[in-house]
DSSP file (Angstrom, degrees, kcal/mol; ACC not computed):
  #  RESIDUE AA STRUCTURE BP1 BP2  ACC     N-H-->O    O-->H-N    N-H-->O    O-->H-N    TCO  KAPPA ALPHA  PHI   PSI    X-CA   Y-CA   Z-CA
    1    1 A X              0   0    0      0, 0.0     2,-0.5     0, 0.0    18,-0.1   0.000 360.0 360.0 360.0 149.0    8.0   29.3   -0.3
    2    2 A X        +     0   0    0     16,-0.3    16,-1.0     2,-0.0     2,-0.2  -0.863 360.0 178.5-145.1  72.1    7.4   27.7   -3.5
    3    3 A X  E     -A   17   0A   0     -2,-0.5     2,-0.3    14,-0.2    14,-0.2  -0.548  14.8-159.4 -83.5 172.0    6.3   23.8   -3.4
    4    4 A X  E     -A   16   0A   0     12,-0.7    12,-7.2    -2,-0.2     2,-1.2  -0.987  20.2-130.4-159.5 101.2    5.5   21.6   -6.3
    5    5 A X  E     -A   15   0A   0     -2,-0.3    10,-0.3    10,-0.2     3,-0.1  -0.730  21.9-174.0 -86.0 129.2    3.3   18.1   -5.5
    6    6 A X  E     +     0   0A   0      8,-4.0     2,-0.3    -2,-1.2    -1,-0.2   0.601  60.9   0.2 -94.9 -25.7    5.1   15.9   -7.1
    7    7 A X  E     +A   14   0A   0      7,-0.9     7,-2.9     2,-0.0     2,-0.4  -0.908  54.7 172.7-165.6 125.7    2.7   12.6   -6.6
    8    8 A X  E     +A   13   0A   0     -2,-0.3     5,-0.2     5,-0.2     2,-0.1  -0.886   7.2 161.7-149.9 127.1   -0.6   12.5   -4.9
    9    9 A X        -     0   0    0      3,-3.4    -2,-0.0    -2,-0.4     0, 0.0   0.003  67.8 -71.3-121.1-152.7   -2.8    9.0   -5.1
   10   10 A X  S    S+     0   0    0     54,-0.1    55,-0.2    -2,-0.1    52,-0.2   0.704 130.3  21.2 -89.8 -30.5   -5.7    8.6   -2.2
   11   11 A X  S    S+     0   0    0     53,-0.1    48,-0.8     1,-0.1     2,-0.3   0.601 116.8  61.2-115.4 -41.5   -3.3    8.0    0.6
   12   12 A X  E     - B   0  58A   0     46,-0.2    -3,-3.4    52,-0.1     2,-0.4  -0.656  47.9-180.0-113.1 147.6    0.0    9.4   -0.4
   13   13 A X  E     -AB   8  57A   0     44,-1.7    44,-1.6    -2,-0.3     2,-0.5  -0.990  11.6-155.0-133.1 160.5    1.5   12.7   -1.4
   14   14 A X  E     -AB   7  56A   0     -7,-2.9    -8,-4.0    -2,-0.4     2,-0.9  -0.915  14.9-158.7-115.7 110.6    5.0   13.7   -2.4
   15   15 A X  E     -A    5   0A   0     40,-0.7    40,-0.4    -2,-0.5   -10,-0.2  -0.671   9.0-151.5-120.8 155.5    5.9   16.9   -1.9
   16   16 A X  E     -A    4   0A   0    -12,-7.2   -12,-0.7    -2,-0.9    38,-0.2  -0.472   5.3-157.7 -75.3 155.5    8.8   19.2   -3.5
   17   17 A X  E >   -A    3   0A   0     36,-1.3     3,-2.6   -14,-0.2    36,-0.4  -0.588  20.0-133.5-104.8  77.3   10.3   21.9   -1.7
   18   18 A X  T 3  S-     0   0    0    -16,-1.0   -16,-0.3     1,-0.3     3,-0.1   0.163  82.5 -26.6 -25.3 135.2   11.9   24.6   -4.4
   19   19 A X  T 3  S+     0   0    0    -18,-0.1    -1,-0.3     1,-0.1     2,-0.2   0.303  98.3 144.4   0.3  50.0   15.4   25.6   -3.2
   20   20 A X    <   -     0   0    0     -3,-2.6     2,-0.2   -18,-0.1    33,-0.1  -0.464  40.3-147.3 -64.5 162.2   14.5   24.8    0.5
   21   21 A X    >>  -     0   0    0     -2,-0.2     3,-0.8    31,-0.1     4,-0.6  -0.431  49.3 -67.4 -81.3 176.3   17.6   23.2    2.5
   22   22 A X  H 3> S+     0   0    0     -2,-0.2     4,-2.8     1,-0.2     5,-0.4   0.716 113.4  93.8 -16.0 -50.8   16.7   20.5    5.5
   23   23 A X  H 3> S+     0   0    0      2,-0.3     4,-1.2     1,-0.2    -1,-0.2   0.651  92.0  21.9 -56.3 -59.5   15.1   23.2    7.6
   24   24 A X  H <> S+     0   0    0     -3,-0.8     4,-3.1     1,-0.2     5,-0.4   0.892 117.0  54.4 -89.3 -57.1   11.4   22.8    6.6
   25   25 A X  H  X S+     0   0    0     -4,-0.6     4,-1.8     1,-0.2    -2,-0.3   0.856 111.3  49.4 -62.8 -38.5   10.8   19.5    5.3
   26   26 A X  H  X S+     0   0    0     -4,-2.8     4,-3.3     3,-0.2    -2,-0.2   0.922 112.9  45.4 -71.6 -47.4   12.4   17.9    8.6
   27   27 A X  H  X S+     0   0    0     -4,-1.2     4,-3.8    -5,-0.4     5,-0.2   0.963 115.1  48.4 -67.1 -36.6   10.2   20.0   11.2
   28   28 A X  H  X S+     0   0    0     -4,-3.1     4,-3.0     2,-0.2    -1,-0.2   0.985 111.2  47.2 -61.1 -44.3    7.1   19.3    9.1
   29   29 A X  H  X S+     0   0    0     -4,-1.8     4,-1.9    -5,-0.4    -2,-0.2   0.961 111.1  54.2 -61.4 -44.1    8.0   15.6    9.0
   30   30 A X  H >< S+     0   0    0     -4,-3.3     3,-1.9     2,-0.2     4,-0.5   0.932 113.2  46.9 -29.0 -71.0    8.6   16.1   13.1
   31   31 A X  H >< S+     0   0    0     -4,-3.8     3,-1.9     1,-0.3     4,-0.3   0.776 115.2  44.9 -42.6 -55.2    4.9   17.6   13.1
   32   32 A X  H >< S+     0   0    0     -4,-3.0     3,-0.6     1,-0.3    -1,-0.3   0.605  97.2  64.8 -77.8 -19.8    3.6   15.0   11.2
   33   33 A X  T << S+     0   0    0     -4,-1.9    -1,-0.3    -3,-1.9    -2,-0.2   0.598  99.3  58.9 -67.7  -8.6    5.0   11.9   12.6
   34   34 A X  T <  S+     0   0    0     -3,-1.9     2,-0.4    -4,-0.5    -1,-0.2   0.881  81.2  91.8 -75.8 -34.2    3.0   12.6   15.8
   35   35 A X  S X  S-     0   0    0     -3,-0.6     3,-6.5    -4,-0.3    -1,-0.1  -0.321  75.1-139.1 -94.5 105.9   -0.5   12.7   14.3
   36   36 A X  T 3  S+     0   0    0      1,-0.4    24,-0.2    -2,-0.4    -1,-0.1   0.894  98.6  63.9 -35.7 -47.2   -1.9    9.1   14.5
   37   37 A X  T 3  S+     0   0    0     22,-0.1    23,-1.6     2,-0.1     2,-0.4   0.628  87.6  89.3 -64.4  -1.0   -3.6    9.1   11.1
   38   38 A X    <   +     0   0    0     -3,-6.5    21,-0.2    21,-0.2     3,-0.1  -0.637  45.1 166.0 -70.9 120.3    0.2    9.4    9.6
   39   39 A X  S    S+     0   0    0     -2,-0.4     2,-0.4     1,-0.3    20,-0.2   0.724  71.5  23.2-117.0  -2.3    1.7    6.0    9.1
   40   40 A X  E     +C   58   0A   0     18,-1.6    18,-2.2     2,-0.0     2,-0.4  -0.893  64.8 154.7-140.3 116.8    4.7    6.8    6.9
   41   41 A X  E     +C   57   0A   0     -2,-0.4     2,-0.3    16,-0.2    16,-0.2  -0.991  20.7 139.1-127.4 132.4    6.5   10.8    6.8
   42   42 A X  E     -C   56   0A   0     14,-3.0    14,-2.2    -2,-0.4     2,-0.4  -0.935  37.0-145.6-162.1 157.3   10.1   10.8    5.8
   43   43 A X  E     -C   55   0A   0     -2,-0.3     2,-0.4    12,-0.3    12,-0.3  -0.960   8.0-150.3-123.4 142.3   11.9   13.5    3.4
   44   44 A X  E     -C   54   0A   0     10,-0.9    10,-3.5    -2,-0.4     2,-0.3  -0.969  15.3-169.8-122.4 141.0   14.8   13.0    0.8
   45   45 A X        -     0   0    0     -2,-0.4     8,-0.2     8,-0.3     6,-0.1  -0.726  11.7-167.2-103.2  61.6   17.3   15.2   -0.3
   46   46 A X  S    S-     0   0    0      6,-0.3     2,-0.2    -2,-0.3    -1,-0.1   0.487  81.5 -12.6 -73.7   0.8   19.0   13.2   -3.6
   47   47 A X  S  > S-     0   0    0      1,-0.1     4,-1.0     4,-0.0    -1,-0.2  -0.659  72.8-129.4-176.1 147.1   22.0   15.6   -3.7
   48   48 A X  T  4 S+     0   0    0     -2,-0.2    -1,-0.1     1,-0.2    -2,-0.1   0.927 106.6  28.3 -65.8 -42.3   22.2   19.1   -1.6
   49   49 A X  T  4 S+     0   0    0      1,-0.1    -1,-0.2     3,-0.0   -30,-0.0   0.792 126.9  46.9 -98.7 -10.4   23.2   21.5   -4.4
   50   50 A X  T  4 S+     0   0    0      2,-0.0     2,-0.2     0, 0.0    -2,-0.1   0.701 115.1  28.7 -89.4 -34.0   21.5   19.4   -7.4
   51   51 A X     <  -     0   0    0     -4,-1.0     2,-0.3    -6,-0.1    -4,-0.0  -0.699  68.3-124.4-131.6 172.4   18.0   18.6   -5.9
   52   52 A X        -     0   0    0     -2,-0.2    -6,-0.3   -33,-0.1   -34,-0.1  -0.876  44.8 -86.8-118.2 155.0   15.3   19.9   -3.5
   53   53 A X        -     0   0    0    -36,-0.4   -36,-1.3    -2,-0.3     2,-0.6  -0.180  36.6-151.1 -53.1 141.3   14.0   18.2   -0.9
   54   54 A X  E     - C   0  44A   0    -10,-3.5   -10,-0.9   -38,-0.2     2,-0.4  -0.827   5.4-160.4-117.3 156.1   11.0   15.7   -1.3
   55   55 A X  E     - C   0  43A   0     -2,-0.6   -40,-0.7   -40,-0.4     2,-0.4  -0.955   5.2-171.3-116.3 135.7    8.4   14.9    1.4
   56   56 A X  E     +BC  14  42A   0    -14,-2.2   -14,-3.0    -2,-0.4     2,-0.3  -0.991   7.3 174.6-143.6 145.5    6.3   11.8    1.3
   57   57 A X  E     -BC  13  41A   0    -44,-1.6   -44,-1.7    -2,-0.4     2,-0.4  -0.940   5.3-175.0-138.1 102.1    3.9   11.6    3.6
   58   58 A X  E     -BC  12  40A   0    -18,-2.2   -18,-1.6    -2,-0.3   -46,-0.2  -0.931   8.9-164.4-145.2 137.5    1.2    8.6    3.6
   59   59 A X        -     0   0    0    -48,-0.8   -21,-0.2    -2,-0.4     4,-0.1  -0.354  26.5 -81.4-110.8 160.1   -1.6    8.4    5.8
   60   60 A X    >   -     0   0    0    -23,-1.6     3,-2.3   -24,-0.2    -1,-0.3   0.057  62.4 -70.4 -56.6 164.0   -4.1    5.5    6.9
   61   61 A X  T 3  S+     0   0    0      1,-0.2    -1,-0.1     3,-0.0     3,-0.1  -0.516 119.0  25.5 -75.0 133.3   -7.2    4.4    4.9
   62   62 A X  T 3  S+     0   0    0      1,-0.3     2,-0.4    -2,-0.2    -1,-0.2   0.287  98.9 111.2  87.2   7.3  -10.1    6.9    4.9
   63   63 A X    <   -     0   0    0     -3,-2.3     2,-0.9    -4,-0.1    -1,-0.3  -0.952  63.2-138.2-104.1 142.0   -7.9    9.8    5.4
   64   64 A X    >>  -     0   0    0     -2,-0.4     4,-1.3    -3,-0.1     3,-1.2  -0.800   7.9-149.5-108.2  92.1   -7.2   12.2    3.1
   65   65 A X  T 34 S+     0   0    0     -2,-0.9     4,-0.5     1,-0.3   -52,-0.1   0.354  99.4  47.2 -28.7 -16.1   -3.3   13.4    2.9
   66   66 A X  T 3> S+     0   0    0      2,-0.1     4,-1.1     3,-0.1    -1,-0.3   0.838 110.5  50.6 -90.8 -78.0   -4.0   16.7    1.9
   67   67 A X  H X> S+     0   0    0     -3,-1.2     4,-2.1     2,-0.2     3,-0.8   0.904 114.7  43.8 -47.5 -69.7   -6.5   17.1    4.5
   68   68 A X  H 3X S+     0   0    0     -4,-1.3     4,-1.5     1,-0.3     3,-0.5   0.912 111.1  59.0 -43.0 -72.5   -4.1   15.8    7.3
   69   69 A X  H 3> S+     0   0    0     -4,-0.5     4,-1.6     1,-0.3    -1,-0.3   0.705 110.3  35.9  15.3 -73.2   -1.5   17.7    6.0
   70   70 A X  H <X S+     0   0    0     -4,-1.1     4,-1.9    -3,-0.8     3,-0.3   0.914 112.9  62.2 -78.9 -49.2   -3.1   20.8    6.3
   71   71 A X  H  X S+     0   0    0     -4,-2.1     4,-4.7    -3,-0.5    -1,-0.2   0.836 110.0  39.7 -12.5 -64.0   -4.9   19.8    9.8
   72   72 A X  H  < S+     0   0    0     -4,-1.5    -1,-0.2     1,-0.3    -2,-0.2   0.746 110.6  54.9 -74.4 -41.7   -1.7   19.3   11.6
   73   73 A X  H  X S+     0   0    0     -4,-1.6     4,-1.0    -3,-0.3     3,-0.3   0.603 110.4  50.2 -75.3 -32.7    0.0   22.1   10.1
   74   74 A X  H  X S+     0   0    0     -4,-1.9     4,-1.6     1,-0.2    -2,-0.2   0.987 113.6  42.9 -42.5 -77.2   -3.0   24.5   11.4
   75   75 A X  H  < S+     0   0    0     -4,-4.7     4,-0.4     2,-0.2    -1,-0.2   0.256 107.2  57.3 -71.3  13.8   -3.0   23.3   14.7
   76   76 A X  H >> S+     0   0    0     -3,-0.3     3,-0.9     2,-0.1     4,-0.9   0.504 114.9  49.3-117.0 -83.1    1.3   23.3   15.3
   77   77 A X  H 3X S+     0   0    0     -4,-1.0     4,-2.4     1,-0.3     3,-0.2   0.720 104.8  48.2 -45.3 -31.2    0.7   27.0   14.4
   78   78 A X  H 3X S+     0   0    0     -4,-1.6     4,-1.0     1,-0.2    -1,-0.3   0.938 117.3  50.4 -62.3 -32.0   -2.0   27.9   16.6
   79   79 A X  H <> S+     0   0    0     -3,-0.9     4,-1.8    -4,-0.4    -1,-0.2   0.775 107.4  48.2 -46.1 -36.5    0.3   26.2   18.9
   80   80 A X  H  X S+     0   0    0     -4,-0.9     4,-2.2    -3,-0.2    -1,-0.2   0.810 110.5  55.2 -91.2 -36.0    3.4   28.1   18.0
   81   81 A X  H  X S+     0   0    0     -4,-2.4     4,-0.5    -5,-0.4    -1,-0.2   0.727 102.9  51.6 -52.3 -40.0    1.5   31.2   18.4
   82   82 A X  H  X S+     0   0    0     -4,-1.0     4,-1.6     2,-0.2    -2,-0.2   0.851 113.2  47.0 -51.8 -49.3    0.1   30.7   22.0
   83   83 A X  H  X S+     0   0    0     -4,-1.8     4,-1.6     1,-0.3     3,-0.4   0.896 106.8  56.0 -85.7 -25.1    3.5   30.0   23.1
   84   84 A X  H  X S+     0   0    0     -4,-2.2     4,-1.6     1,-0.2    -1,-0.3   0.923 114.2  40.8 -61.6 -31.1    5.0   33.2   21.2
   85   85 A X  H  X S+     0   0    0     -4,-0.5     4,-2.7     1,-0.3    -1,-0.2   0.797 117.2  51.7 -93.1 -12.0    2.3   35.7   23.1
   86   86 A X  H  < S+     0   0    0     -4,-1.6    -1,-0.3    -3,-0.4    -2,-0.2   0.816 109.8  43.5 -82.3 -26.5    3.0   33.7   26.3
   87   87 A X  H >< S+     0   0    0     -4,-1.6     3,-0.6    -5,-0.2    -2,-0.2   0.717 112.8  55.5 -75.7 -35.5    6.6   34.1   26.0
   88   88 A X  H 3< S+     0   0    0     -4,-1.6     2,-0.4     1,-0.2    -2,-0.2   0.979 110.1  55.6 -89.0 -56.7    5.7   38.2   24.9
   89   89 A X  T 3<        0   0    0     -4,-2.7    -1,-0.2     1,-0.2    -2,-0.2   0.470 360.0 360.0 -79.8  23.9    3.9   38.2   28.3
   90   90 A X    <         0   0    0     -3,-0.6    -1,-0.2    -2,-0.4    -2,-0.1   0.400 360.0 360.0 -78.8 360.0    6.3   37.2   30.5
């Protein structure tokens, strides 16, 4: 998968997602809206066959977007990973 940060300041980042659909950029914004240090995640699409999806993401003061980012996105795969081998050991 091929992203492109489009804007990134102290708090906020935008990022693209190259010739994603919906798919990614909405389940990451799910992830990220749970995590208290987020205060704003939303993604825009400005036309489906013209444009790629953007992500903006901006997080409270003294956090590092980036950081969070990456945090959040760790720990929902070690999650998704437990539940795959509990599901394989059923």
């Amino acid at each position: 998968m091929k992203t492109n940060i489009i804007e990134e300041n102290a708090n906020e980042m935008k990022i693209e997602f190259v010739d994603e659909d919906h798919t990614v950029p909405n389940l990451t914004k799910s992830i990220l809206v749970d995590d208290d240090r987020v205060e704003i995640t939303s993604y825009d699409i400005k036309h489906p066959d013209l444009s790629d999806p953007v992500l903006h993401v901006k997080v409270d003061e003294g956090s590092n977007p980036r950081e969070v980012i990456k945090e959040v996105l760790n720990s929902s795969l070690k999650n998704l990973k437990e539940l795959s081998k509990e599901i394989e050991d059923f």
